[in-house]
C-alpha positions as CSV (number, residue, x, y, z in Angstrom):
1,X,-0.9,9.4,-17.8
2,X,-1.9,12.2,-15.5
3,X,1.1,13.5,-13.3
4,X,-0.8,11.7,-10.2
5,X,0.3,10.0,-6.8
6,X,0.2,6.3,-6.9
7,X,-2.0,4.5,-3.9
8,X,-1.3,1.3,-1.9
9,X,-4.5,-0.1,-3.1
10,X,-6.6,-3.2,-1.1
11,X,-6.4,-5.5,-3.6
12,X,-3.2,-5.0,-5.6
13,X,-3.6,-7.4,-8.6
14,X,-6.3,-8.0,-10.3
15,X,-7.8,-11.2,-9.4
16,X,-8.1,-12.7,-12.7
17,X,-4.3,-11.5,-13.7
18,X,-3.8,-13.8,-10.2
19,X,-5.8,-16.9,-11.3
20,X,-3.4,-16.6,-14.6
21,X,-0.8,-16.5,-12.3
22,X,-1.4,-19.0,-10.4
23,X,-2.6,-21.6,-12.8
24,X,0.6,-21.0,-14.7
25,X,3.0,-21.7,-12.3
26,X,1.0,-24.9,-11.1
27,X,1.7,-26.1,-14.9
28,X,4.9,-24.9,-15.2
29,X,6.3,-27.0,-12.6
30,X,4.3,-29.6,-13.7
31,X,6.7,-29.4,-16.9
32,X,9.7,-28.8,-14.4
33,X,11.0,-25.2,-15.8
34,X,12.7,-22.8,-13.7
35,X,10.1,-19.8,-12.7
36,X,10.7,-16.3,-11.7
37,X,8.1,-13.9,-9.8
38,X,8.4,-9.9,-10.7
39,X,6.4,-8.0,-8.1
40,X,6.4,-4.1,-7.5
41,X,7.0,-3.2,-4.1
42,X,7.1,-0.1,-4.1
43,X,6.4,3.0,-6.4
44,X,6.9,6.7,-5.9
45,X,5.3,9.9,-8.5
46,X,2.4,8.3,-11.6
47,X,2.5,4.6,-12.6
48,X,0.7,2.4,-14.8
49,X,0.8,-0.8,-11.9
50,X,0.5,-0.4,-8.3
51,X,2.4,-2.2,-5.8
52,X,1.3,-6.1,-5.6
53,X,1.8,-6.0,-9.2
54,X,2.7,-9.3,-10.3
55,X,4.4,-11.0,-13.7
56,X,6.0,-14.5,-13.6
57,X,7.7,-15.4,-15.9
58,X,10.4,-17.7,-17.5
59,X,13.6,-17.8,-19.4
60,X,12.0,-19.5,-22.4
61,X,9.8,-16.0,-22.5
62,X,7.0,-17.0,-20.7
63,X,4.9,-13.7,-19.5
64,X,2.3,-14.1,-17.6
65,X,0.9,-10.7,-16.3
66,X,2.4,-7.3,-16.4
67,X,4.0,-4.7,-14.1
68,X,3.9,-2.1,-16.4
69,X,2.2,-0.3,-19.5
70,X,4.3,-3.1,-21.4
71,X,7.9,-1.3,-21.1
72,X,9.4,-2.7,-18.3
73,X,8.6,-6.4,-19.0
74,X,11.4,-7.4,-21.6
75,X,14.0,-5.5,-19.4
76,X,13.1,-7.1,-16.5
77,X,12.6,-11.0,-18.0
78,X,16.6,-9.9,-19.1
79,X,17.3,-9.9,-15.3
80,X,16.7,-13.0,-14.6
81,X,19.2,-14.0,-17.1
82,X,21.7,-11.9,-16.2
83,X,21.9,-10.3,-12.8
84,X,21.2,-13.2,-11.1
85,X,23.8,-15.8,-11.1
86,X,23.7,-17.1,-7.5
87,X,19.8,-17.5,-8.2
88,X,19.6,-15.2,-5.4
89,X,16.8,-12.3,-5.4
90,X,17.4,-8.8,-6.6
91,X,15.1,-5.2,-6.6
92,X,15.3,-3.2,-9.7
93,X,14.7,0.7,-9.8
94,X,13.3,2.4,-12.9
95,X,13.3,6.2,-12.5
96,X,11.4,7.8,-15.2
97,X,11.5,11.0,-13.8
98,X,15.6,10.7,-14.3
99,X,17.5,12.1,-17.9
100,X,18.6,8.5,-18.2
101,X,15.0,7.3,-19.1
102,X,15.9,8.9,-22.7
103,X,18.8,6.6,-23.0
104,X,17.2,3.6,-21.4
105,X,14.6,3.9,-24.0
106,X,11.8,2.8,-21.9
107,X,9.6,5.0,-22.8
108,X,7.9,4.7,-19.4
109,X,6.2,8.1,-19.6
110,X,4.8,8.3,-16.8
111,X,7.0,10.6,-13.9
112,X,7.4,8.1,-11.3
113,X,9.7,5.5,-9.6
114,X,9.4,1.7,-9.8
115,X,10.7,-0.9,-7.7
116,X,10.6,-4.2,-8.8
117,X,11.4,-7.7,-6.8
118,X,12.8,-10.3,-9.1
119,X,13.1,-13.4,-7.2
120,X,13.5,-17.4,-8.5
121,X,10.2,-19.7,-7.6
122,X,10.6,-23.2,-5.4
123,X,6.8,-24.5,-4.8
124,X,8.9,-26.3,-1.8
125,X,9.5,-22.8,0.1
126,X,7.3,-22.4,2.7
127,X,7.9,-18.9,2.2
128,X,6.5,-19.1,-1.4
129,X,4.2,-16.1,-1.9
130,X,2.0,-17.7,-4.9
131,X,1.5,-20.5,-1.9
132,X,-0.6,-18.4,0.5
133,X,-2.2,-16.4,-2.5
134,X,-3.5,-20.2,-3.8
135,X,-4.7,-20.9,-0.2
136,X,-6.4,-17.1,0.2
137,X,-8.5,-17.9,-2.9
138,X,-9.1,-21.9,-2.0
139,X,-10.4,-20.6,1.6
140,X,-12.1,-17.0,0.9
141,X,-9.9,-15.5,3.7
142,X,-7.7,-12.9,3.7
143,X,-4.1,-12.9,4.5
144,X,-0.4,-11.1,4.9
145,X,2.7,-10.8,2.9
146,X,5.5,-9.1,4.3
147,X,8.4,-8.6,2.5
148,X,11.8,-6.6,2.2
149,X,12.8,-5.2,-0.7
150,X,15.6,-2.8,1.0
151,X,18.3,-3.2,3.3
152,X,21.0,-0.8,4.6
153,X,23.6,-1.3,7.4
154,X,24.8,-5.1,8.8
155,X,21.1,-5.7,10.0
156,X,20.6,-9.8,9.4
157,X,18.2,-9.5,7.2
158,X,18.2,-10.0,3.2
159,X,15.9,-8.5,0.3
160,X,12.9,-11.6,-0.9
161,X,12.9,-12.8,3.3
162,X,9.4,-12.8,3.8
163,X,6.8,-12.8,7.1
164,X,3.8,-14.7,5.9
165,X,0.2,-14.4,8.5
166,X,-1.7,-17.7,6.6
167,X,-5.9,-17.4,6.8
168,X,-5.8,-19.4,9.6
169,X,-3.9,-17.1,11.4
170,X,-0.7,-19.4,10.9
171,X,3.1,-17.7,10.6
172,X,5.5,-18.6,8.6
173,X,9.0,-16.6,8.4
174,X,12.4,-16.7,7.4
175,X,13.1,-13.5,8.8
176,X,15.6,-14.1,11.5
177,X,16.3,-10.8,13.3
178,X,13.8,-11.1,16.0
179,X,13.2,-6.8,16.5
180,X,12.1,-7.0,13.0
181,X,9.9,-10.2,13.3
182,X,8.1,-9.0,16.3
183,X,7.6,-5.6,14.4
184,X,6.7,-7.6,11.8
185,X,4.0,-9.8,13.1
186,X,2.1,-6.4,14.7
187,X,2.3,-4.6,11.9
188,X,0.9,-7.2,9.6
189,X,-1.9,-8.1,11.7
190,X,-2.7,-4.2,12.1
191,X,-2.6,-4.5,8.1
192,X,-5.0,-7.7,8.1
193,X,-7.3,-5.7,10.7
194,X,-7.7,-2.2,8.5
195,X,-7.0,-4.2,5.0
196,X,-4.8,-2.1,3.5
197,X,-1.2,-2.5,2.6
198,X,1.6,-0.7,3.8
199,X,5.3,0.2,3.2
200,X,7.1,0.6,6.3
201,X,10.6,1.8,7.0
202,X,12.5,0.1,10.0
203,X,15.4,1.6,12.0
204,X,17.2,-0.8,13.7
205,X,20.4,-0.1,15.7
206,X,22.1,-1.7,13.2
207,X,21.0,-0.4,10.0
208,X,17.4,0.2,8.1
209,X,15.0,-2.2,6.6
210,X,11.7,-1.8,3.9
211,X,9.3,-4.4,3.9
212,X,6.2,-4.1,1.7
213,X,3.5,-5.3,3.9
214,X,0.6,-7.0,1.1
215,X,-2.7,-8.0,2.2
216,X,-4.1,-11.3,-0.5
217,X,-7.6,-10.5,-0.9
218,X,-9.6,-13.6,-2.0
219,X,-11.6,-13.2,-5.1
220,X,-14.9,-10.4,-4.8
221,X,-17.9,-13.3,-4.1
222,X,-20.8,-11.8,-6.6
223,X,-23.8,-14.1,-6.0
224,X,-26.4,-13.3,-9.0
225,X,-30.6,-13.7,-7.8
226,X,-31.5,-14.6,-11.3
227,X,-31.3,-16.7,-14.2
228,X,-32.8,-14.6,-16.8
229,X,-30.8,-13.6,-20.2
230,X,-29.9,-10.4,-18.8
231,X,-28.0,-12.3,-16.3
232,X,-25.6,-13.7,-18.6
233,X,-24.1,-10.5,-19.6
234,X,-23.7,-9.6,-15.8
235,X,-21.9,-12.8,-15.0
236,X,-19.4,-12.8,-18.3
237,X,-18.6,-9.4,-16.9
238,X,-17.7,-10.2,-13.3
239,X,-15.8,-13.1,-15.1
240,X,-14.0,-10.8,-16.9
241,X,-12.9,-9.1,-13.3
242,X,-11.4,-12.6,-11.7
243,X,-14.7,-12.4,-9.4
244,X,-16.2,-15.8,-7.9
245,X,-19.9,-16.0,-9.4
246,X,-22.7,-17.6,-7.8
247,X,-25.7,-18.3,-9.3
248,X,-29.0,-18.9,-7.6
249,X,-32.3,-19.5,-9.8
250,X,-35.4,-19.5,-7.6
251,X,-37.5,-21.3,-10.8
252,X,-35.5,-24.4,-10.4
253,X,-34.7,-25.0,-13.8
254,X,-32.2,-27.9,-14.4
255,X,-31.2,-26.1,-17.5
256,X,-29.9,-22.8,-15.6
257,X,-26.6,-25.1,-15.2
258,X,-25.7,-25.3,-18.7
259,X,-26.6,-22.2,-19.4
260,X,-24.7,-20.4,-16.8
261,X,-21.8,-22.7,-17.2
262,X,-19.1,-20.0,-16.9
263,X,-20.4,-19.8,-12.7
264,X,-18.7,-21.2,-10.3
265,X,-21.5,-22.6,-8.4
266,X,-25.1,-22.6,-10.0
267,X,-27.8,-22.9,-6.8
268,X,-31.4,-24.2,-7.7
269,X,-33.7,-23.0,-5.0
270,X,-37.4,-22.2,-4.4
271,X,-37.4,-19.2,-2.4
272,X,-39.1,-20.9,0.7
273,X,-36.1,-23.1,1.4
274,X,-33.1,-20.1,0.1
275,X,-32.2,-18.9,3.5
276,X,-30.4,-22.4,3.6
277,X,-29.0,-22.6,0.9
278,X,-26.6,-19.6,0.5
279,X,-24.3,-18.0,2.8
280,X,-22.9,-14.8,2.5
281,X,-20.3,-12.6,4.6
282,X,-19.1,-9.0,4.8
283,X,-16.9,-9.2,1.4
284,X,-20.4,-10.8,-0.5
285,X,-21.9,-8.7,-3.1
286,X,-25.3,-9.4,-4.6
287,X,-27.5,-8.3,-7.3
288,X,-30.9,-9.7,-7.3
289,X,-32.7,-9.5,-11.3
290,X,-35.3,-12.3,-10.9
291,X,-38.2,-10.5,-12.6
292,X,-40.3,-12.2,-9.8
293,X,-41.9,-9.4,-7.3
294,X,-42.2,-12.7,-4.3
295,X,-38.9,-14.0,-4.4
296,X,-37.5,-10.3,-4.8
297,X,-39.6,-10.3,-1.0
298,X,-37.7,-13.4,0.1
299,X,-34.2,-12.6,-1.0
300,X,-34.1,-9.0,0.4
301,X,-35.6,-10.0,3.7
302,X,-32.7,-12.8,3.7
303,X,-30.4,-10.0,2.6
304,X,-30.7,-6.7,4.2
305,X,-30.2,-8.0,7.8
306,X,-27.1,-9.7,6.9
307,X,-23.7,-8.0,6.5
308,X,-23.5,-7.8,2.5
309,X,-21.4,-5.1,1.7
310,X,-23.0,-4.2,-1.7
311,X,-27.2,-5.2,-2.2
312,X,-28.3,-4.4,-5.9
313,X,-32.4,-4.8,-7.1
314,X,-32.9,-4.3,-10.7
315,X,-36.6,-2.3,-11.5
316,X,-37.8,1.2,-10.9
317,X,-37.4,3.3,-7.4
318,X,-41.2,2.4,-6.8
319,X,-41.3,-0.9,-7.0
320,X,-38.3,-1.2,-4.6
321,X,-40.4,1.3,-2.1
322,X,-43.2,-0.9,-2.3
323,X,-40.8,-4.1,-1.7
324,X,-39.6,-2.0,1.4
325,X,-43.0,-1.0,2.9
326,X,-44.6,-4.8,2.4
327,X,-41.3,-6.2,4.5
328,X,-42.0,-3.2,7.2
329,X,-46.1,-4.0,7.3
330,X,-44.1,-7.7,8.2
331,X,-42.5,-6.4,11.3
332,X,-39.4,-6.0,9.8
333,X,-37.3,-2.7,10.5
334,X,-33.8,-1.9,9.2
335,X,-30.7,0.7,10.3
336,X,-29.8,3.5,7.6
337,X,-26.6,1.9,7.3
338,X,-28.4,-1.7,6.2
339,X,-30.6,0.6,4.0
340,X,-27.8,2.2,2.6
341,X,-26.1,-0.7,1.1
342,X,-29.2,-0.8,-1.0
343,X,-28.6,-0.1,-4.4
344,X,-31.8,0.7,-6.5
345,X,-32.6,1.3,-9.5
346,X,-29.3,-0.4,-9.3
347,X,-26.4,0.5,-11.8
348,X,-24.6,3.9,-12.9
349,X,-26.4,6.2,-14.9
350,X,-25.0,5.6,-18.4
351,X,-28.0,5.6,-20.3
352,X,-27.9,2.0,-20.1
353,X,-31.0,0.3,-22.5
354,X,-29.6,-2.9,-23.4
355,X,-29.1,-6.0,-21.5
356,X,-25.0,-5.6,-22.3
357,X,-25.1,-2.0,-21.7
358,X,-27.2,-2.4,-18.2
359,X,-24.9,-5.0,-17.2
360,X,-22.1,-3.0,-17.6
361,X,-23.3,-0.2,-15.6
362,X,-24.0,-2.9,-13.0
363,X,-20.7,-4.2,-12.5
364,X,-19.4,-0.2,-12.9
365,X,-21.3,0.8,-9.5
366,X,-20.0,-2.4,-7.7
367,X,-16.5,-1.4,-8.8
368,X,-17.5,2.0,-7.7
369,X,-18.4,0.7,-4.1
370,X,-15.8,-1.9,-3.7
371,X,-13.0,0.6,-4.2
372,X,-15.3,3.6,-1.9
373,X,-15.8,6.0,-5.0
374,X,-18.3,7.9,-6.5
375,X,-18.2,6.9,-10.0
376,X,-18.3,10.5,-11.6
377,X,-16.5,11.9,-14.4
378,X,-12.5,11.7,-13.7
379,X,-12.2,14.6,-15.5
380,X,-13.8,16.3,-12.9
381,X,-12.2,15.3,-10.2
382,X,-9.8,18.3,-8.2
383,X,-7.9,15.9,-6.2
384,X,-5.0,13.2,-7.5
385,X,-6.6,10.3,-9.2
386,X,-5.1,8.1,-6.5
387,X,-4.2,9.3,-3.0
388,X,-0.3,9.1,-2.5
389,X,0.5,6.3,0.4
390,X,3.4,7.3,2.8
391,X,6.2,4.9,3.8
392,X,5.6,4.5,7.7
393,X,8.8,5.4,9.8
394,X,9.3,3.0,12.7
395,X,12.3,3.2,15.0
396,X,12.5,-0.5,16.7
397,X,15.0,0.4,19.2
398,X,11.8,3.0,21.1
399,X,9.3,0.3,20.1
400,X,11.4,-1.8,22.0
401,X,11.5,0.4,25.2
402,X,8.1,0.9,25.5
């Protein structure tokens, strides 16, 4: 792995890695075994996982998803068994830039610094952090995390306590040192506001706290204009992703359902009545492949006004131009920046000539867009693969004074 800086990416775990998750631990305490959650919180130098990393896991030697390249589970399931006698949680440092990684045997390879939480699971604690991811993905809303991971000094304040902002804008905290809650409750909003995580670094008169501030991103919506065969491999690759899929056939056909039975939702419209029949917000992604020139018309004069972050057409340059002009002879006029999101001939250029192959390119360019890159070669790329992410500095004492 390339000697690079490690990010604070938006969405720290993959979604379907979450889902896993998720579904795991609903089972698992179904079957009443003890669970433990290992999430990074913080990293420093090149590392396989990011922070928001997440493996549960139990002392049977149930793994479910990884915070490493696969060297860091094993030692970190050991934990559980043996650093952890009041049941209490602990962080965990792995320095692979250190001598000691040679003895350790880790292997880890990769110049950097991990920080892992280790903490015991209660589906009773409101604090519960798999609670609020569950009710980000059952709601499609966003919300906030914060927890510390480092203490220094007599502050009153202990590593796993926890700020949670819910989607409906609900707080829930165990946090009791009310500097550091206030702090908290800013800083987390100004987190939900720019979605993007942060570490931040709090000096208190009586001692220093870290707290990994996490915004939960609800699963990438992908809603699929189209219920041809070539859809099919564009759908079992947003699967693939954790993404939500929503299928709309403008034909009607009752069959569609089975067919595309790996959806989430399967709409059958006619494309006079499809403005009522789908709804789409800011974080919605589409990619419209019906083969049919009039409901191409319909579906982008539903979807250009609206705020879609990513619109895909699949066909040629000029047929898109001509779909363009015919909506402008309408009346209709759009901004560069609605024109922008416009994706067509839609896809990376891969040399794409296959239905599995174009699909693939497909999902590529949303990837592309979702996470604001370019999609060229990496190996052409001057700067760090990922941009490093400073810890924020915040004295509470001058907050407080202001």
């Amino acid at each position: 792995m390339p000697n690079a800086p490690c990010p604070m990416p938006n969405t720290q775990c993959p979604m379907k890695e979450l889902t896993a998750i998720l579904e795991a631990f609903a089972k698992l305490q179904d079957d009443a075994e003890s669970c433990f959650l290992a999430t990074v919180v913080n990293v420093k130098g090149s590392t396989y996982r990011r922070p928001g990393a997440r493996m549960l896991m139990t002392r049977s030697h149930t793994l479910i998803g990884t915070i490493s390249a696969g060297c860091l589970e094993n030692d970190v399931l050991e934990h559980t068994r043996v650093s952890m006698p009041d049941g209490k949680p602990i962080v965990v440092t792995y320095d692979s830039t250190a001598d000691e990684d040679i003895l350790w045997g880790f292997g880890l390879g990769c110049n950097g610094l991990v920080q892992v939480l280790i903490e015991p699971l209660d589906q009773n604690d409101l604090c519960n952090p798999l609670a609020l991811i569950q009710e980000c993905f059952a709601k499609q809303q966003p919300g906030a995390i914060a927890t510390v991971f480092a203490v220094d000094g007599t502050v009153n304040v202990k590593i796993g306590d926890r700020l949670i902002i819910k989607p409906n804008n609900n707080l829930i905290t165990n946090i009791t040192d009310s500097a550091l809650e206030s702090a908290l409750i800013d800083d987390a909003q100004i987190a939900l506001t720019n979605q993007k995580s942060t570490i931040n670094k709090y000096q208190l008169s009586s001692g220093i706290v870290e707290v990994f501030i996490e915004i939960i991103q609800p699963p990438t919506h992908l809603i699929i204009f189209g219920a041809g065969q070539d859809a099919l491999p564009v759908l079992q690759f947003a699967k693939a992703l954790g993404w939500r899929v929503t299928i709309v056939d403008c034909r009607a056909n009752e069959a569609t359902k089975e067919r595309f039975a790996l959806a989430d939702d399967v709409i059958l419209s006619r494309r006079e009545i499809l403005q009522q029949q789908i709804s789409v917000n800011e974080q919605t992604i589409a990619v419209v492949m019906t083969h049919n020139y009039l409901d191409d018309l319909a579906i982008l004069k539903i979807l250009l006004p609206s705020p879609i972050k990513y619109l895909g057409i699949l066909g040629p340059k000029r047929r898109s131009e001509k779909l363009l002009a015919e909506l402008s002879d309408e009346g209709q006029a759009y901004s560069a920046e609605q024109l922008d999101k416009l994706h067509s001939p839609i896809g990376l250029d891969i040399g794409a000539d296959t239905p599995e192959a174009i699909a693939l390119s497909i999902i590529a360019e949303i990837q592309a867009v979702l996470a604001n890159r370019c999609g060229n070669f990496l190996k052409n790329r001057t700067l760090p693969i990922h941009q490093p992410q400073e810890i924020k500095e915040i004295t509470l004492d001058a907050l407080q004074k202001l």
